[in-house]
C-alpha positions as CSV (number, residue, x, y, z in Angstrom):
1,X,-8.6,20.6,32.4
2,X,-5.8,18.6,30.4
3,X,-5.3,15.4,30.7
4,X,-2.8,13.6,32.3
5,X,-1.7,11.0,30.7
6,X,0.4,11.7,26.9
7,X,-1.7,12.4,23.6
8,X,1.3,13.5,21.2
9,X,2.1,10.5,18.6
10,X,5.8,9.4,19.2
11,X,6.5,8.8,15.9
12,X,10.2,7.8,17.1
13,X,8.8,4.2,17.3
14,X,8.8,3.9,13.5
15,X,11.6,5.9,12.5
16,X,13.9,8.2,14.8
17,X,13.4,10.9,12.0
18,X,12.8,11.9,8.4
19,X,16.3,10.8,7.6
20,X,16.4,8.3,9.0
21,X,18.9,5.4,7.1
22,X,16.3,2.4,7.9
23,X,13.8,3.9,5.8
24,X,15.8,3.9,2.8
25,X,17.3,0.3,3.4
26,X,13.1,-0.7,4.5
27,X,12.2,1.2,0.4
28,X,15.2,-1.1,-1.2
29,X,13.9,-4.3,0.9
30,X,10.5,-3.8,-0.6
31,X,12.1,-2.9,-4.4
32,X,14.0,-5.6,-4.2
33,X,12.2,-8.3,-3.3
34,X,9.0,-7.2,-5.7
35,X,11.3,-7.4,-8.9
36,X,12.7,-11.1,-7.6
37,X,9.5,-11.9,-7.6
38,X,8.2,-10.2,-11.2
39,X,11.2,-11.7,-12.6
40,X,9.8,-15.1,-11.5
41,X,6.8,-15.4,-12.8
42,X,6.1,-12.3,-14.9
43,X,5.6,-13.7,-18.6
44,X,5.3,-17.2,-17.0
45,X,2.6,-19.4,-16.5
46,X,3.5,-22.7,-15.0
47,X,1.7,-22.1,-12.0
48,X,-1.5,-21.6,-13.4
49,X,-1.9,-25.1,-14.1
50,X,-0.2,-27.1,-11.0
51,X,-1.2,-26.9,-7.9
52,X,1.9,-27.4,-6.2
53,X,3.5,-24.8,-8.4
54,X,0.3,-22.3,-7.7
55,X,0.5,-23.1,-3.9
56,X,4.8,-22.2,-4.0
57,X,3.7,-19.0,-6.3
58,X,0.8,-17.7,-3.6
59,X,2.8,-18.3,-1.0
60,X,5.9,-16.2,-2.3
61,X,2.8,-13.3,-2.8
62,X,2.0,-13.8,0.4
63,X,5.7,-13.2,2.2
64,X,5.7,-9.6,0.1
65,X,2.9,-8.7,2.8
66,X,5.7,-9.3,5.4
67,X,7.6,-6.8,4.2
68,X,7.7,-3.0,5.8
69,X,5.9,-2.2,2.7
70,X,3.8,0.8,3.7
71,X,5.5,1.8,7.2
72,X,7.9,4.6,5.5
73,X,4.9,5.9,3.7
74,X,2.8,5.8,6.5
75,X,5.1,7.6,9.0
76,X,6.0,10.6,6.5
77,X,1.9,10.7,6.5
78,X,1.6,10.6,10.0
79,X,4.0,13.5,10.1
80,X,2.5,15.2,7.5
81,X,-0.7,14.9,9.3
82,X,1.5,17.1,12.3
83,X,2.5,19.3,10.2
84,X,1.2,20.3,7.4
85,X,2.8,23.2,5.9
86,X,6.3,21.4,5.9
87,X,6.8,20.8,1.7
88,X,10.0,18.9,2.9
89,X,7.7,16.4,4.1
90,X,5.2,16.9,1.5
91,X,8.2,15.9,-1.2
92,X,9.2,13.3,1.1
93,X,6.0,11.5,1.2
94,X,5.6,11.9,-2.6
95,X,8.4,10.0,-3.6
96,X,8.0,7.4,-1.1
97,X,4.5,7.2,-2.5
98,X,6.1,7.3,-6.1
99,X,8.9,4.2,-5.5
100,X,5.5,2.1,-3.3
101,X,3.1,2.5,-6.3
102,X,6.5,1.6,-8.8
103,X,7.0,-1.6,-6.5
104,X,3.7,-2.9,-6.6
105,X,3.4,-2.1,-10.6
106,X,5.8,-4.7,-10.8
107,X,3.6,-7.4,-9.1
108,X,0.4,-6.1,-10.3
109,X,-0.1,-8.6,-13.2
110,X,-0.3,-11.5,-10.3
111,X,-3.8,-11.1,-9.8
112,X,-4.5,-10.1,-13.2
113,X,-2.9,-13.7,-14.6
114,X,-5.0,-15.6,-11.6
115,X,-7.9,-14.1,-12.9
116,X,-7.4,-15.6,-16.5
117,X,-7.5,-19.1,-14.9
118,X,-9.5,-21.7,-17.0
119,X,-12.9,-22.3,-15.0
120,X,-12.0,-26.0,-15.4
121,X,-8.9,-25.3,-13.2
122,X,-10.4,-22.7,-11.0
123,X,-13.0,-25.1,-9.8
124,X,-10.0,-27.8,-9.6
125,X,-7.7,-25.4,-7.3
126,X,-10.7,-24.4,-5.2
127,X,-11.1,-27.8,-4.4
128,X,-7.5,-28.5,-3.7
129,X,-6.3,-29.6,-0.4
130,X,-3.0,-28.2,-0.7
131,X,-4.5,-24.9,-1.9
132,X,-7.0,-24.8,1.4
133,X,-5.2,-21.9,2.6
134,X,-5.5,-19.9,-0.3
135,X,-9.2,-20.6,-1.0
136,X,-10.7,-17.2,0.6
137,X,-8.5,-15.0,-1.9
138,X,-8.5,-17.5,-4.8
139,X,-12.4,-17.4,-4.7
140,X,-12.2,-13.0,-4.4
141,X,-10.2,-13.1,-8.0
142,X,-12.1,-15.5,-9.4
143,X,-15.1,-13.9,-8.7
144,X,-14.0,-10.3,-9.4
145,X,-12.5,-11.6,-13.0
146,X,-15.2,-10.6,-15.1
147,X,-14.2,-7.1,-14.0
148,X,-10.2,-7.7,-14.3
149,X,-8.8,-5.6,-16.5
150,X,-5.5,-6.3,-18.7
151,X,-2.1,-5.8,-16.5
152,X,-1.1,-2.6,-18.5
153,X,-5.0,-1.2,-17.7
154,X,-4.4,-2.0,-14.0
155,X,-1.1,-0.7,-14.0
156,X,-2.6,2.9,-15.6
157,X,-5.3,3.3,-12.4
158,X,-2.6,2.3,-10.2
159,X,-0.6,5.3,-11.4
160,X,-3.2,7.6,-11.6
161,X,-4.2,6.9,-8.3
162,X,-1.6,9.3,-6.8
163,X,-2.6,12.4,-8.9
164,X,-6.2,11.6,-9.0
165,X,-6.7,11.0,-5.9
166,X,-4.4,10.7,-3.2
167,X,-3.2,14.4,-4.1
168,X,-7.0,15.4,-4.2
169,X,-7.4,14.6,-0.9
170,X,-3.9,15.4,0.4
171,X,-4.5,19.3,-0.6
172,X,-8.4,19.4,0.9
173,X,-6.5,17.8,4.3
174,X,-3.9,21.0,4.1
175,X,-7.3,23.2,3.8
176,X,-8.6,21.8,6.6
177,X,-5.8,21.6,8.4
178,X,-4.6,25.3,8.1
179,X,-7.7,26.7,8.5
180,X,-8.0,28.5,12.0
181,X,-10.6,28.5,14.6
182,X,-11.4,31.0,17.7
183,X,-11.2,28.9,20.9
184,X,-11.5,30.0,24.0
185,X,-9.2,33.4,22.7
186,X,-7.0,31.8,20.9
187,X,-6.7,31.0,17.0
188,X,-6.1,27.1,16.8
189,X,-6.4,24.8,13.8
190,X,-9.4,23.1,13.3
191,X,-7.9,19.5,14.4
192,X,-6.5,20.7,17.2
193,X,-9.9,22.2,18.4
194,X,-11.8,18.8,17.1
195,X,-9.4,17.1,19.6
196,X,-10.4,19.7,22.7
């Protein structure tokens, strides 16, 4: 017996469809605003010693969360995951993937420079009233520092991330997703009979 109530994703909410013009002008928001904020303090490093200027250089970090930063990638791979044999979409998602993993190369060397701290200062900001809010993730890259690589070495994973893996998993997905199954008569893929 099927069930009442609706099961299809309405992808509609996020973008009305894969040409949507906001997902373009959400790509340059995100592209934008990353290299405003590499070319502030890329090369710099005033606000590893102040706290005031640390505080003001986390919170502009911060406000790039805000931003609609994965929801184009994340529809295309929604749609993807509803189709997929379409290679439009398959292209689609790629180069959104391509211009997201460009974007955050450009802010990658944040963490890396936090991590370089002095231990005099690190122990100074994490006891820092202005910089409570910040403690939780100031005390993750401090910790994790030993392991920080160089900004060019982080940027190298972060590319590789899409061949190595992403695609990796992206083609066993397709497998899986093609391959058919015998249910109740009928030849279904393999999601569609996990769901039934």
């Amino acid at each position: 017996m099927q069930p009442k109530y609706k099961s299809n994703w309405d992808l509609t909410l996020i973008y009305k469809s894969h040409n949507d013009p906001r997902i373009e002008a959400d790509l340059k928001k995100v592209e934008k605003a990353f290299t405003t904020f590499a070319k502030k303090y890329d090369g710099k490093d005033f606000y590893l010693k102040s706290e005031s200027a640390l505080k003001k250089a986390l919170k502009d970090y911060e406000q790039l969360e805000d931003l609609p930063y994965s929801k184009a990638y994340l529809y295309f791979n929604y749609q993807k995951d509803l189709d997929s044999t379409n290679q439009a979409l398959e292209a689609k998602l790629n180069k959104c993937q391509a211009r997201l993993q460009h974007a955050s190369n450009l802010i990658i060397f944040f963490p890396v420079q936090l991590a370089k701290i002095s231990k005099v200062n690190q122990v100074k900001f994490l006891k820092s009233k202005i910089l409570a809010p910040y403690r939780y993730y100031l005390q993750s890259v401090f910790k994790r520092s030993a392991h920080t690589l160089t900004t060019a070495e982080e940027k190298i994973i972060n590319l590789m991330h899409l061949p190595a893996h992403t695609l990796w998993v992206r083609s066993n997905e397709n497998l899986v997703t093609q391959t058919l199954v015998d249910w109740q008569g009928q030849s279904i893929p393999i999601p569609s009979a996990a769901g039934k």
